[in-house]
N, C-alpha and C positions, 0 to 999 in steps of 0.2 A: 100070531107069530110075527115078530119082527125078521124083516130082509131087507138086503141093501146096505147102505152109507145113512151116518146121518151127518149134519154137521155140527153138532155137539160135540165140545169139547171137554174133558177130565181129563185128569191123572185118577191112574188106577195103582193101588198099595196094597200090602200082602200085612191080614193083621192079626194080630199075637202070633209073629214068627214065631218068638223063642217057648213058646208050650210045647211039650212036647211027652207023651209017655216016657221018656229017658231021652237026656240031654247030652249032647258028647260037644265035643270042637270040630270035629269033622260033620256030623248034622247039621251045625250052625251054621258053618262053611259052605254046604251043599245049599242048605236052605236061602242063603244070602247071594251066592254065585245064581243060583233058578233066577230067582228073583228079576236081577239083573240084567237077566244074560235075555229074556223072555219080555224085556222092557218096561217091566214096574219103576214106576215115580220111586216109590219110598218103602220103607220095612217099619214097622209099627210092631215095638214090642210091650209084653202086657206087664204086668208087677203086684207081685202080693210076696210080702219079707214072710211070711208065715200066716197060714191056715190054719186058725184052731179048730181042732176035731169036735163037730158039733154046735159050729155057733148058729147062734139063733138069728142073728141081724138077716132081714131078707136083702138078697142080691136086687137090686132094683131094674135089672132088666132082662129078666126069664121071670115067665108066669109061676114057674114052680117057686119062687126066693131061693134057689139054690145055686152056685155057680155050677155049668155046666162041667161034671168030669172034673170037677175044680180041687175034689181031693186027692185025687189019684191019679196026679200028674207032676213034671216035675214045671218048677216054677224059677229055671233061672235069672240071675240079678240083670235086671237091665241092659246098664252100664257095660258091664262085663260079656253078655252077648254079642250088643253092640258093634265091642271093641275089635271080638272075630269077625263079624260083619266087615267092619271097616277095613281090617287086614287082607282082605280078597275079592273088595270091589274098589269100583273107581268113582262111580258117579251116581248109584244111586241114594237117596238120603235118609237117613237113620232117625229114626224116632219113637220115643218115649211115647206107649197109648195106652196108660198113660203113668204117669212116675206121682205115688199119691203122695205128695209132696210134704203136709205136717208130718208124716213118720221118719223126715232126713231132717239131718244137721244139714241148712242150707250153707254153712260155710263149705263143708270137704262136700258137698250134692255140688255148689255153683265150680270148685274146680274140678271133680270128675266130668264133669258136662264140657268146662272149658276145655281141659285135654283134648277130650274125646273130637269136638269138634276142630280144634289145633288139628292133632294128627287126621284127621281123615279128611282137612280140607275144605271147611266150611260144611260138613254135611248134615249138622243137628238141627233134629226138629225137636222140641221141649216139651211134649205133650204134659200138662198137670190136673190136678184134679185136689179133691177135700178126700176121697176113701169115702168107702159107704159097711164096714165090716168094722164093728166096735169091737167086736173080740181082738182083732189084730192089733187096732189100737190100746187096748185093755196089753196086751201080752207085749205091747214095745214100750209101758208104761207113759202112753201120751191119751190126757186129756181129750174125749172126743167133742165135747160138746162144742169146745173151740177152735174147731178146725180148722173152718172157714177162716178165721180174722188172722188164724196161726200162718196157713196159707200161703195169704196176703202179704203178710212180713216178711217172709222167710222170699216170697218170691223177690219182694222189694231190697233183702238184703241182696240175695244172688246179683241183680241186676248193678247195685253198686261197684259188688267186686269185679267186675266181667268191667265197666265201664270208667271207675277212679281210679287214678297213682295210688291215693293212698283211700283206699275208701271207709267211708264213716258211713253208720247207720244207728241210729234210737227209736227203737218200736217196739210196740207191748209185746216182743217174745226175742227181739235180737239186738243185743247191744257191744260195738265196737269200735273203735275206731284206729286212724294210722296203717291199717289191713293191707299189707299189698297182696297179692293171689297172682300167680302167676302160675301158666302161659294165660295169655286173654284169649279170647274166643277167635277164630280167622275171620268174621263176621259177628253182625246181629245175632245172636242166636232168636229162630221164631217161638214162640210162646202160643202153645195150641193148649187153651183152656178147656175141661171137659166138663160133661154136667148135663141134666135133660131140666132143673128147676129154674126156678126166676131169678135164684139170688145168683146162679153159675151164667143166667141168659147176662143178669147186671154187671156181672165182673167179667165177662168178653169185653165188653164196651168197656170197661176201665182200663183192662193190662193186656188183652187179648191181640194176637196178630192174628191168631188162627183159633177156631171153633169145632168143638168135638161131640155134639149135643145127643148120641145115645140115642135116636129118636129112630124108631118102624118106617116111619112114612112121611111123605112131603107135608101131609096136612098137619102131623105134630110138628114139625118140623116151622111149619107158618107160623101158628100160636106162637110161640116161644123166639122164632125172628124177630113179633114184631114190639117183644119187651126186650129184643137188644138194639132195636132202632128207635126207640124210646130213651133209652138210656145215654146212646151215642148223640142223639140230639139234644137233651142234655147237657153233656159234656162239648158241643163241638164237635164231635166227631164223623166223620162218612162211614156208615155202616159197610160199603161198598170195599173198606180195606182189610175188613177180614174174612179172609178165608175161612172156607168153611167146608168142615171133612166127615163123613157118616161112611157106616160097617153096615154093606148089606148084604145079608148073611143069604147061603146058600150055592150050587152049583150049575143050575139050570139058567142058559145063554139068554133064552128068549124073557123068564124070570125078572134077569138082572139087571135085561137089556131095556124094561118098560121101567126099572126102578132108576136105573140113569137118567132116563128120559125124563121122568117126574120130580125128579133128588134135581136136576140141572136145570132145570126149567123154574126151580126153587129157588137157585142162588149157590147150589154146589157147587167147588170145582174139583174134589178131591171124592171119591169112592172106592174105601178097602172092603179086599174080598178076603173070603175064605182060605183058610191055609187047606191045601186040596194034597193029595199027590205029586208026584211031579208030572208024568205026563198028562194028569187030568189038568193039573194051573193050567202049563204051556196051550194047552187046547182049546181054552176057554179063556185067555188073554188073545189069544191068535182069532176068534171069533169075534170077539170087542173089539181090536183094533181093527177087523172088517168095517166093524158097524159105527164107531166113532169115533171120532179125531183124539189120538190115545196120544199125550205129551209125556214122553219119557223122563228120565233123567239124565 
């Protein structure tokens, strides 16, 4: 059992806020206001546009391949959570965990994002990902096989419009030019790539600000580090600049409290927990912040 201080530092985040057995505006609100108010970093919401009944693709991170409760729940839009989110807090930051990015029109995806971070004052995190659910893909009539490269583009379009007067892009799935998009972002918007394989470890190191890697434990977590500091060495780059975020699951203090320890000790600085209750969160963030140096928002 862990006791005491440590001096360890994270941010601690609340993840797949917007699931929820039944979704309302006042839920959202409550669940965004806890958050807050209880001193969570960030809110991390999840996204699947449609569950088909039945599909076979396995969920790649529960032993059974099935998303947990994943049918018989409601699956609000992102975006659109978000936005109540942003309407009833000040400071903590809002993020996509993660927005499966080939299933959006990256033009009207890069200014929903832009808005969104507009009005709420630089507070978007971009969580992205390839989808790992072919039916989904099958049923929004997208290609899965190229997701990946689709991805890629599509992220590479957003980033022009968010940063050119008139922005231009030519790439195997987005062609435009003269674009303006308006509002632009209040900032950089960050770019949290997700993924537990080599090619999602390789594209951190390419577009990544921030790391979403799916991983149980420190020691997966190592493997798969050290094909993004391969890659960043490659390119130039200091591994050391992206952030890096892992969900570990569960409600027991002492539990979560050795997984910080080991996830931090690895190179974390971000660790989302479980959407709990309300007075079970507030209980169990008021314990963590006993135990570790908790940087709010």
């Amino acid at each position: 059992m862990m006791t005491g201080s440590s001096h360890v530092q994270v941010k601690l985040g609340l993840f797949s806020a917007n699931t929820t057995p039944r979704a309302s505006g006042s839920q959202a609100a409550a669940t965004a206001r806890l958050a807050e108010d209880i001193g969570l970093e960030s809110l991390w919401v999840a996204e699947h546009i449609v569950i088909p009944a039945g599909y076979s693709t396995a969920y790649p991170y529960d032993p059974s391949g099935k998303l947990p409760d994943g049918e018989d729940i409601d699956w609000p839009d992102p975006f659109i959570w978000l936005t109540y989110a942003a309407a009833v807090t000040e400071r903590i930051k809002l993020a996509t965990g993660v927005t499966v990015l080939p299933l959006r029109n990256p033009v009207v995806t890069a200014k929903q994002i832009a808005t969104l971070d507009a009005l709420s004052g630089g507070r978007v995190i971009l969580g992205v990902g390839v989808g790992w659910l072919g039916e989904e893909f099958e049923a929004l009539g997208v290609p899965f096989n190229d997701r990946g490269r689709r991805h890629d583009d599509y992220l590479q379009a957003m980033k022009a419009l968010w940063t050119q007067e008139k922005a231009a892009i030519s790439n195997s799935f987005v062609d435009f030019r003269d674009a303006i998009s308006r509002p632009r972002p209040s900032a950089s918007v960050p770019v949290v790539v997700s993924g537990h394989s080599a090619a999602a470890a390789r594209r951190v190191a390419r577009v990544g600000d921030g790391w979403f890697p799916g991983v149980a434990t420190a020691g997966e977590l190592a493997d798969l580090y050290a094909v993004v500091r391969e890659e960043c060495s490659t390119l130039g780059r200091n591994p050391s600049e992206i952030e890096i975020t892992v969900y570990v699951s569960g409600s027991d203090a002492d539990t979560l409290s050795t997984s910080i320890e080991e996830f931090a000790a690895a190179g974390v600085s971000r660790i989302l927990l479980t959407k709990l209750p309300g007075d079970d969160l507030r209980a169990l963030v008021a314990v963590l912040g006993d135990r570790f140096d908790v940087v709010t928002a």
